[in-house]
BASE-84388 format. One record per atom (N, C-alpha, C, CB): residue number from 1; atom name; x, z, y. Coordinates in steps of 0.001 Angstrom, whole numbers, plus 500000, padded with zeros to 6 digits. Glycine has a CB too. Example, Ala and Ser with C-alpha at 12.3 -4.5 7.8 and 13.67 -1.06 7.14 Angstrom:
REM BASE-84388
REC     n   atom       px       pz       py
REC     1      N   513190   507800   494310
REC     1     CA   512300   507800   495500
REC     1      C   513200   507800   496700
REC     1     CB   511308   509046   495527
REC     2      N   512850   507080   497750
REC     2     CA   513670   507140   498940
REC     2      C   512900   507870   500030
REC     2     CB   514084   505725   499402
END
This chain:
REM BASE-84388
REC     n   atom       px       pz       py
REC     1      N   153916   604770   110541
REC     1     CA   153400   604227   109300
REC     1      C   152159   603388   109586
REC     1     CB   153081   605355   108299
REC     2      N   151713   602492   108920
REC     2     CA   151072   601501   108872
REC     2      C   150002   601849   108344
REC     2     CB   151600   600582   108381
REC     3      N   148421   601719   109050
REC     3     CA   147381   602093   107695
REC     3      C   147341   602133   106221
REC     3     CB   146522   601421   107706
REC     4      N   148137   600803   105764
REC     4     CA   148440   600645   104442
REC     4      C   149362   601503   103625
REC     4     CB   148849   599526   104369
REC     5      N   150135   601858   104899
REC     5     CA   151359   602610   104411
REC     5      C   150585   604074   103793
REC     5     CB   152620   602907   105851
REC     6      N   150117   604555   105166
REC     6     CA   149361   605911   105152
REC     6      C   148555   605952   103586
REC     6     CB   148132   605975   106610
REC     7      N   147937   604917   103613
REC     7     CA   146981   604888   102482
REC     7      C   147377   604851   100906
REC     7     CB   146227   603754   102719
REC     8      N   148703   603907   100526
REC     8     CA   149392   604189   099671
REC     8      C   149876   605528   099326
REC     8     CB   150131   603523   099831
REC     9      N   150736   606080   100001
REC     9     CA   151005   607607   100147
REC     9      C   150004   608104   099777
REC     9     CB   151327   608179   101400
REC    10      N   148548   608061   100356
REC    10     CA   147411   609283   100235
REC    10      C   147400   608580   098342
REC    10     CB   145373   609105   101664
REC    11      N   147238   607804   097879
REC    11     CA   146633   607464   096584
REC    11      C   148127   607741   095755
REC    11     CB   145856   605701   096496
REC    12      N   149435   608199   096052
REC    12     CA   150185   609354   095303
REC    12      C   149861   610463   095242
REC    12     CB   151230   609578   095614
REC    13      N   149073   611128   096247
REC    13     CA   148962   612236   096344
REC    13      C   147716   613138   095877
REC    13     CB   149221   612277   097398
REC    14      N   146646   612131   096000
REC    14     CA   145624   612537   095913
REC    14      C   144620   611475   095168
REC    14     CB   145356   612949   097138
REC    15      N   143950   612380   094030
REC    15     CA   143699   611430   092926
REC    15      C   142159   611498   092871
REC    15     CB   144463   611837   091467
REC    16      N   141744   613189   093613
REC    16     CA   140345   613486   093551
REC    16      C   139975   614140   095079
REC    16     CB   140038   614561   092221
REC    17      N   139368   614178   095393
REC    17     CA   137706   613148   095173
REC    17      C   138160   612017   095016
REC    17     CB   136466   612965   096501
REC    18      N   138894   611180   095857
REC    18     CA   138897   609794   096682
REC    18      C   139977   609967   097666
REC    18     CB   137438   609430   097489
REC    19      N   141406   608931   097133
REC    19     CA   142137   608754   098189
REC    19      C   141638   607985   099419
REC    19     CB   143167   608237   097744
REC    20      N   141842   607590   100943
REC    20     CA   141612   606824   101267
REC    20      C   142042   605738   101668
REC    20     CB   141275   607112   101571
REC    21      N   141484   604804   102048
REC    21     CA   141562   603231   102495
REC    21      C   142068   602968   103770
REC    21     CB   140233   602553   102512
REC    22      N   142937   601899   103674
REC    22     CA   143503   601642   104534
REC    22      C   142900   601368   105771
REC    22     CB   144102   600933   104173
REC    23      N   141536   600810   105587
REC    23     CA   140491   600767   106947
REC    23      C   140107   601865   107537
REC    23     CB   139220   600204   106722
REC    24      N   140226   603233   106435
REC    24     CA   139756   604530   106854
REC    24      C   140593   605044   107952
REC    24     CB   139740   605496   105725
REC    25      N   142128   604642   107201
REC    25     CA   142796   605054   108082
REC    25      C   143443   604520   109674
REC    25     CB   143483   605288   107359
REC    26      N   142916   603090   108674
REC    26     CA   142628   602477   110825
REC    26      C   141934   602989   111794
REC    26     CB   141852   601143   111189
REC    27      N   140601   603326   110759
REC    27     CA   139965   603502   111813
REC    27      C   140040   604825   112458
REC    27     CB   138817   603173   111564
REC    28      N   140668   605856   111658
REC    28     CA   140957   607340   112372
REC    28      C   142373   607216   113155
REC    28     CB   141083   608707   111109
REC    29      N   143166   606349   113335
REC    29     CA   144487   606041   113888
REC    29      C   144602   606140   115220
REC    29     CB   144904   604825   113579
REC    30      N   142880   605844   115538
REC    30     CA   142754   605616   116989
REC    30      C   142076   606445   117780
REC    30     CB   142243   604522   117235
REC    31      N   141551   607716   116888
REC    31     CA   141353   608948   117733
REC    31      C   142087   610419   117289
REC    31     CB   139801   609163   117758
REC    32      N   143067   609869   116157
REC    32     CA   143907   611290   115660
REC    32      C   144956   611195   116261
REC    32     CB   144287   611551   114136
REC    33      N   145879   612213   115933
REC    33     CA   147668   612505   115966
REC    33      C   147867   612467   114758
REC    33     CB   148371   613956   116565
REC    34      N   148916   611620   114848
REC    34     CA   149722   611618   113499
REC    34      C   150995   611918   113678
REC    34     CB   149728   610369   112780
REC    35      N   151552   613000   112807
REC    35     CA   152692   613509   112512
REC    35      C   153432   612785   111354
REC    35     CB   152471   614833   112270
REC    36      N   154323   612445   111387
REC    36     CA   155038   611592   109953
REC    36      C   156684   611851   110007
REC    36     CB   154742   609568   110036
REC    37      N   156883   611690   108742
REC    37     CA   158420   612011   108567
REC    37      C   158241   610634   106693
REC    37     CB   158900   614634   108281
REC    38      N   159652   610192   106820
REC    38     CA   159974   609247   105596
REC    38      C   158628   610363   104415
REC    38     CB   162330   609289   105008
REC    39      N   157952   609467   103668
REC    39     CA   157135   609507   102968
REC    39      C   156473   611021   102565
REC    39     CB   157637   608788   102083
REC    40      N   155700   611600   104086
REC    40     CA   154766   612366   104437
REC    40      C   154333   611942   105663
REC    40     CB   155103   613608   104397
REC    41      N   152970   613113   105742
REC    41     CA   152409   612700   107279
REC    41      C   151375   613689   107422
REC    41     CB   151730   611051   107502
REC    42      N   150781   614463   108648
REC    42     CA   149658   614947   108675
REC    42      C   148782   614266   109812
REC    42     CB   149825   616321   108768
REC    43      N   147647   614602   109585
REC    43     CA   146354   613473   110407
REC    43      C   145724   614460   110930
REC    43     CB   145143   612390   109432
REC    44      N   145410   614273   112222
REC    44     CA   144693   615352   112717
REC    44      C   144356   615000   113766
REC    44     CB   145229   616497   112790
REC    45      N   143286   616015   114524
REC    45     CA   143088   614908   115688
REC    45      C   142607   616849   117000
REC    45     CB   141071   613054   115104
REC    46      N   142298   616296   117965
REC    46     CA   142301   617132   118689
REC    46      C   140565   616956   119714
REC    46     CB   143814   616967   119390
REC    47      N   140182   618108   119480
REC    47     CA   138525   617912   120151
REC    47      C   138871   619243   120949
REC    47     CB   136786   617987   118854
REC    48      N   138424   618715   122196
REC    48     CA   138374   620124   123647
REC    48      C   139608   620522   123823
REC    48     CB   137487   621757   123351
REC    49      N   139327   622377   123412
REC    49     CA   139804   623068   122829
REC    49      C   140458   623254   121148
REC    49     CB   139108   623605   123195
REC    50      N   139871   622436   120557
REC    50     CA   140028   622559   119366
REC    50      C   141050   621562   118313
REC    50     CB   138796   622553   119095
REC    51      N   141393   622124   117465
REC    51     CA   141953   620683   116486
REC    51      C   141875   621095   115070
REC    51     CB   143737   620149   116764
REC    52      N   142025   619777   114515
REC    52     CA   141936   620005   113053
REC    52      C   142709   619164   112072
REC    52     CB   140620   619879   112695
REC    53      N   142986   619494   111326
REC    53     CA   143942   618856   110129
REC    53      C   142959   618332   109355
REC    53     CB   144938   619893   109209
REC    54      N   143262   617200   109312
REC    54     CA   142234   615988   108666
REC    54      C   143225   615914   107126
REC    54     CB   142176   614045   109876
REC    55      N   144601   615933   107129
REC    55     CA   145075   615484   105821
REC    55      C   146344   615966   105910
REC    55     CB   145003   613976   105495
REC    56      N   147179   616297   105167
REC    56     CA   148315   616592   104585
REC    56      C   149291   615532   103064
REC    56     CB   147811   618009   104208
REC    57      N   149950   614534   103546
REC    57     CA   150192   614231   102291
REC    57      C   152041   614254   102207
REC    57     CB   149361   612706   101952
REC    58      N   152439   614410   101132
REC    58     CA   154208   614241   100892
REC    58      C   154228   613760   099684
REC    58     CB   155252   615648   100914
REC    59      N   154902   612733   099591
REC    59     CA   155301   612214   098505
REC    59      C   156039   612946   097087
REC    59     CB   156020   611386   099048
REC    60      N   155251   612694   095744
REC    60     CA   155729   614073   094860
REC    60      C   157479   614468   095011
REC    60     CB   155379   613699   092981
REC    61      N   158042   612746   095361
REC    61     CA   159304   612976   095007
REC    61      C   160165   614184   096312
REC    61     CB   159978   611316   094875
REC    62      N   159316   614422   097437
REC    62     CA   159752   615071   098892
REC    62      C   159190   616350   098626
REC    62     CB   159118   614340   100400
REC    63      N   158550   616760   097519
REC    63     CA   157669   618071   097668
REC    63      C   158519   619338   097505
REC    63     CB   156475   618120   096539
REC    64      N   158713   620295   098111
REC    64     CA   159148   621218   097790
REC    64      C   160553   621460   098673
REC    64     CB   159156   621126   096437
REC    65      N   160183   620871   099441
REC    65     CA   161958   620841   100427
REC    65      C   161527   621223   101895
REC    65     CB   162956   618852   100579
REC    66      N   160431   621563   102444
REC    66     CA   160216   622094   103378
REC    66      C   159156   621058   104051
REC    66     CB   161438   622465   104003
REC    67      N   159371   620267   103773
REC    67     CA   158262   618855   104959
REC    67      C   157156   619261   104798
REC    67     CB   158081   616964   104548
REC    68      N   156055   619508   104428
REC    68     CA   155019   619568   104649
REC    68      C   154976   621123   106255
REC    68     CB   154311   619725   102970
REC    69      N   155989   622082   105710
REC    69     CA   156420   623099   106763
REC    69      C   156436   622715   107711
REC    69     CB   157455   623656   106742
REC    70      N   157622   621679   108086
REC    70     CA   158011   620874   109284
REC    70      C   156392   619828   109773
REC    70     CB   159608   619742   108704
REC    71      N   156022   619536   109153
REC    71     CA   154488   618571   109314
REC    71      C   153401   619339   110650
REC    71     CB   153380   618699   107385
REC    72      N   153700   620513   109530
REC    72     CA   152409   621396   110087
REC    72      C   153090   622101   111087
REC    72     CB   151593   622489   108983
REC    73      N   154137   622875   111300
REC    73     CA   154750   623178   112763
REC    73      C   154565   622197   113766
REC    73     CB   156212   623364   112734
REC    74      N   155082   621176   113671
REC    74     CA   154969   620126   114570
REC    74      C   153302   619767   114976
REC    74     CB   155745   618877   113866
REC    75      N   152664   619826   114310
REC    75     CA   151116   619730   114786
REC    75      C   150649   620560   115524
REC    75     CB   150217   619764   113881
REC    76      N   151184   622250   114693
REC    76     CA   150669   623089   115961
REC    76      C   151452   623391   117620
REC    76     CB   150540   624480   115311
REC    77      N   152608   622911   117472
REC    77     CA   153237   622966   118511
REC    77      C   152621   621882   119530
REC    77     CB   154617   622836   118172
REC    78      N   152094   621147   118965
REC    78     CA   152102   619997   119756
REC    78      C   150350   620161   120287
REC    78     CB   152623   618445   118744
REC    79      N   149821   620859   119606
REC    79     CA   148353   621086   119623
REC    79      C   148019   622284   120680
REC    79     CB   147829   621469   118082
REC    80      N   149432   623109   120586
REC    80     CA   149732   624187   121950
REC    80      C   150179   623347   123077
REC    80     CB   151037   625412   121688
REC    81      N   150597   622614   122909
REC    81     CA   150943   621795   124120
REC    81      C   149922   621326   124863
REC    81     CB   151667   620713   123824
REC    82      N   148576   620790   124101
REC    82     CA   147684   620230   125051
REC    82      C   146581   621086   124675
REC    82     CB   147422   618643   124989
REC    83      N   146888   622502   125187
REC    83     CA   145880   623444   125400
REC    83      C   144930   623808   123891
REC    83     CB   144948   622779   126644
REC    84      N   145475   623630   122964
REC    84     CA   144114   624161   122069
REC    84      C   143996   625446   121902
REC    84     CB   144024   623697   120667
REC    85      N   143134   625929   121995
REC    85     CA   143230   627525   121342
REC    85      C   142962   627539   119521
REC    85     CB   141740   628627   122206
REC    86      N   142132   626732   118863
REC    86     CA   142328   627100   117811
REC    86      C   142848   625498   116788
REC    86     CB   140956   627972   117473
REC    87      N   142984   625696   115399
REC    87     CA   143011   624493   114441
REC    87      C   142453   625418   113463
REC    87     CB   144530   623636   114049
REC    88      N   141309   624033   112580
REC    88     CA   141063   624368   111078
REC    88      C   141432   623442   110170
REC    88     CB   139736   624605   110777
REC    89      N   140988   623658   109233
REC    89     CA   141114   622849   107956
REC    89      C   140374   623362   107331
REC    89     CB   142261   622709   107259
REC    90      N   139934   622569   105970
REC    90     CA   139424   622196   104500
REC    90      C   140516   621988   103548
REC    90     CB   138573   620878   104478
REC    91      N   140525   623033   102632
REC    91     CA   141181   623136   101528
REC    91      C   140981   623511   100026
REC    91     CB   141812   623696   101870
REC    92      N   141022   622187   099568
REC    92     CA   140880   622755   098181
REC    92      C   140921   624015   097530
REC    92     CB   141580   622310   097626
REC    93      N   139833   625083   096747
REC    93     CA   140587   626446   096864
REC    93      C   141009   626642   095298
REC    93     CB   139531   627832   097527
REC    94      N   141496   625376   094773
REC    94     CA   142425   625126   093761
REC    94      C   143621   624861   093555
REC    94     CB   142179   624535   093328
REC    95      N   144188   624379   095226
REC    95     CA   145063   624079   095614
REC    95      C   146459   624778   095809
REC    95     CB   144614   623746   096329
REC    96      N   147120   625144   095087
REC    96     CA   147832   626123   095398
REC    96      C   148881   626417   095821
REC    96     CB   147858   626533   094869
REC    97      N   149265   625065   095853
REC    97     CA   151058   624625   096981
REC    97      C   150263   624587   098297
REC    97     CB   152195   622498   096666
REC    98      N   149192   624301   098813
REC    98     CA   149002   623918   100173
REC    98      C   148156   625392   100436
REC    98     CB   148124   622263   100452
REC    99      N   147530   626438   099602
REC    99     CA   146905   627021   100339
REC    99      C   148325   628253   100577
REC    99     CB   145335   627383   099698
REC   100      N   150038   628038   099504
REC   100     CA   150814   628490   099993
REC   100      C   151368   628534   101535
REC   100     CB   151347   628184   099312
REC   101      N   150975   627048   101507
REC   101     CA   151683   626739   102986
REC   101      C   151001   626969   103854
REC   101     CB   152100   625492   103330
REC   102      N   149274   627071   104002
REC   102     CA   148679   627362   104931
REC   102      C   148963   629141   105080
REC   102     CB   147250   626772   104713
REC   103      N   148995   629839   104542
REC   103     CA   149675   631374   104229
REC   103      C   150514   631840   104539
REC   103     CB   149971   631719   103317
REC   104      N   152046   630403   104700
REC   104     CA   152928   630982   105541
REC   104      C   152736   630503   107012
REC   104     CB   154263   630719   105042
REC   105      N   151974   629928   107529
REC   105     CA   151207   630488   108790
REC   105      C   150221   631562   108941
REC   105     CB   150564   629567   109267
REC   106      N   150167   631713   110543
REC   106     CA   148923   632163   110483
REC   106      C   147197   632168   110867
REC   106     CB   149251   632754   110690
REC   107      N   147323   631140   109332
REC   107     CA   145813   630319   108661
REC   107      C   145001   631805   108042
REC   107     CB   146271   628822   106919
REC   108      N   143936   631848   108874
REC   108     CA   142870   632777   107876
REC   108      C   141789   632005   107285
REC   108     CB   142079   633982   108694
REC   109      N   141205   632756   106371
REC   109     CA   140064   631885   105918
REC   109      C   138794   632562   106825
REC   109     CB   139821   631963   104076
REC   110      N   138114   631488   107202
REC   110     CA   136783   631950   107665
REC   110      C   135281   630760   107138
REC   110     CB   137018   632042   109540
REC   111      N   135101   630637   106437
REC   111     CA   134365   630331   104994
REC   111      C   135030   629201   103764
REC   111     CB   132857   629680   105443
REC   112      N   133958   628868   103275
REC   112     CA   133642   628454   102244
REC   112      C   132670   627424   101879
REC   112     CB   133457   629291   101811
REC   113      N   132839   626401   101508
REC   113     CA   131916   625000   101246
REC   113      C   131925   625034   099829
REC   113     CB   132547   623423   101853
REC   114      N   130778   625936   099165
REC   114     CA   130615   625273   097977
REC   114      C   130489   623943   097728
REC   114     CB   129766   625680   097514
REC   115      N   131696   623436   096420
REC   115     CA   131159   622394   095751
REC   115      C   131662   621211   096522
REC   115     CB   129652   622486   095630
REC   116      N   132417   621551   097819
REC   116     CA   132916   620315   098616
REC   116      C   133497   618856   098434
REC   116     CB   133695   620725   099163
REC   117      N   134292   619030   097200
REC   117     CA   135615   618593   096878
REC   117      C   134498   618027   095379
REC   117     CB   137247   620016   096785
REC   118      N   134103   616528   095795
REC   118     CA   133574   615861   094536
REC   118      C   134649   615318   093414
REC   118     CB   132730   614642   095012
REC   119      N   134399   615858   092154
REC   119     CA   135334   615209   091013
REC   119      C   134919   613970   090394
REC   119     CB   135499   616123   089867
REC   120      N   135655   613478   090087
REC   120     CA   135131   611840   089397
REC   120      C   134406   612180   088438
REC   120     CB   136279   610725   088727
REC   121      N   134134   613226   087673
REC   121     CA   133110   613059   086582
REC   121      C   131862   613774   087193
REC   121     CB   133598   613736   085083
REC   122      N   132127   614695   088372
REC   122     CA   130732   614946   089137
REC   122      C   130460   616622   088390
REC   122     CB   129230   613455   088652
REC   123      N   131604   616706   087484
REC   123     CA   130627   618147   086742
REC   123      C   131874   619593   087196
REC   123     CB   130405   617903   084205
REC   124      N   133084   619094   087789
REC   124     CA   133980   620356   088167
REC   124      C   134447   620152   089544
REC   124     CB   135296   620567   087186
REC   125      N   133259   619963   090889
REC   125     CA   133456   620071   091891
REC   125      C   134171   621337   092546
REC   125     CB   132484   619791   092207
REC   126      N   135012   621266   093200
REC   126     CA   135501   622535   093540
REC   126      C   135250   622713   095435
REC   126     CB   137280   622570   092944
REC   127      N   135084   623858   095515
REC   127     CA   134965   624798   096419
REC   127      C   136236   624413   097961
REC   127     CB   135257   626317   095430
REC   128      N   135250   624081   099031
REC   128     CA   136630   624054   099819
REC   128      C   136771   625479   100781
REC   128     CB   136667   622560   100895
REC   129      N   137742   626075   101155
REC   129     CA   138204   627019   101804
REC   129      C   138226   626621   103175
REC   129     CB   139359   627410   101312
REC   130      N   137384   626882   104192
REC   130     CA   137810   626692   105774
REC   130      C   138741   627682   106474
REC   130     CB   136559   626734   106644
REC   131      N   140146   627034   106956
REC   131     CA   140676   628247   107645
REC   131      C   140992   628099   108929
REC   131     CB   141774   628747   107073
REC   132      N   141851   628702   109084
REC   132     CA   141681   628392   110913
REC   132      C   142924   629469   111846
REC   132     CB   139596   629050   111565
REC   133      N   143765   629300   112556
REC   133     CA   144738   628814   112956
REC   133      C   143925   629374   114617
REC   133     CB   145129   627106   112372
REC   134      N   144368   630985   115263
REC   134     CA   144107   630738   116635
REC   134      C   145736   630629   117375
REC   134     CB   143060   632073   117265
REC   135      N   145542   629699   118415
REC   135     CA   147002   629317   119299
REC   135      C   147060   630958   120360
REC   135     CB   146718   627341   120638
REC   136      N   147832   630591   120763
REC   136     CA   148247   631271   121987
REC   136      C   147807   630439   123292
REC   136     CB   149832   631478   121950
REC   137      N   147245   630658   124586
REC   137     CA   146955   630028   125862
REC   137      C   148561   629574   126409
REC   137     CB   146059   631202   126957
REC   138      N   148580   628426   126654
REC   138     CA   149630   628446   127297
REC   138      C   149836   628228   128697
REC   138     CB   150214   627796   126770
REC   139      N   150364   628252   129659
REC   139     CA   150453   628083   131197
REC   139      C   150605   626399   131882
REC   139     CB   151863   628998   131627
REC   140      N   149516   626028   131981
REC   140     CA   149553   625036   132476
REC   140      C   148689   625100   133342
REC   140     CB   149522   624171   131790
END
């Protein structure tokens, strides 16, 4: 997918805080992994040991058929592949299809960002959930 592409998708999906821009997503293109399947994708990128899920998006009309499942398997498999021991994320803790899916892994929560998640009117910011994802070592 194409920055533009990516970026369209994110502004179906995501209405608050702020979808992002197609420059945003240039410019993270070139130090993340991107996972994609026909109109989804996850963004993520990999530090050390570590990685993290930068974004999750599926198109409303794809929701509910397993892809976002398949998204996020494929990230961590691939994130075991080049040694990570752990992944986190930031999640809306309003969110309740994605903090499903982070649940059917095994995502724990280990804090909390009050107030993370800015709303366009500025007065019902919500709370993000940090969780986190330890791998297995693998033999290399």
């Amino acid at each position: 997918m194409t920055p533009e592409e990516l970026s369209t998708l994110h502004h179906k999906c995501f209405l608050q805080p702020r979808p992002w821009s197609p420059n945003e997503f240039r410019q993270l293109l070139g130090s993340c992994f991107l996972v994609e399947r026909s109109n989804a994708f996850l963004l993520g990128r990999f530090i050390f040991d570590d990685a993290e899920i930068l974004t999750l998006a599926v198109s409303p009309s794809e929701r509910r058929k397993g892809v976002a499942s398949l998204l996020v398997k494929e990230f961590l498999l691939k994130a075991k592949e080049q040694g990570i021991r752990r992944v986190t994320l930031e999640v809306a803790e309003d969110n309740l299809p994605a903090l499903t899916l982070y649940n059917s892994f095994p995502f724990i929560k280990i804090g909390r960002r009050e107030g993370y998640y800015k709303s366009i009117n500025k007065q019902n910011n919500v709370a993000a959930l940090v969780l986190s994802c330890d791998l297995p070592l693998t033999n290399q």
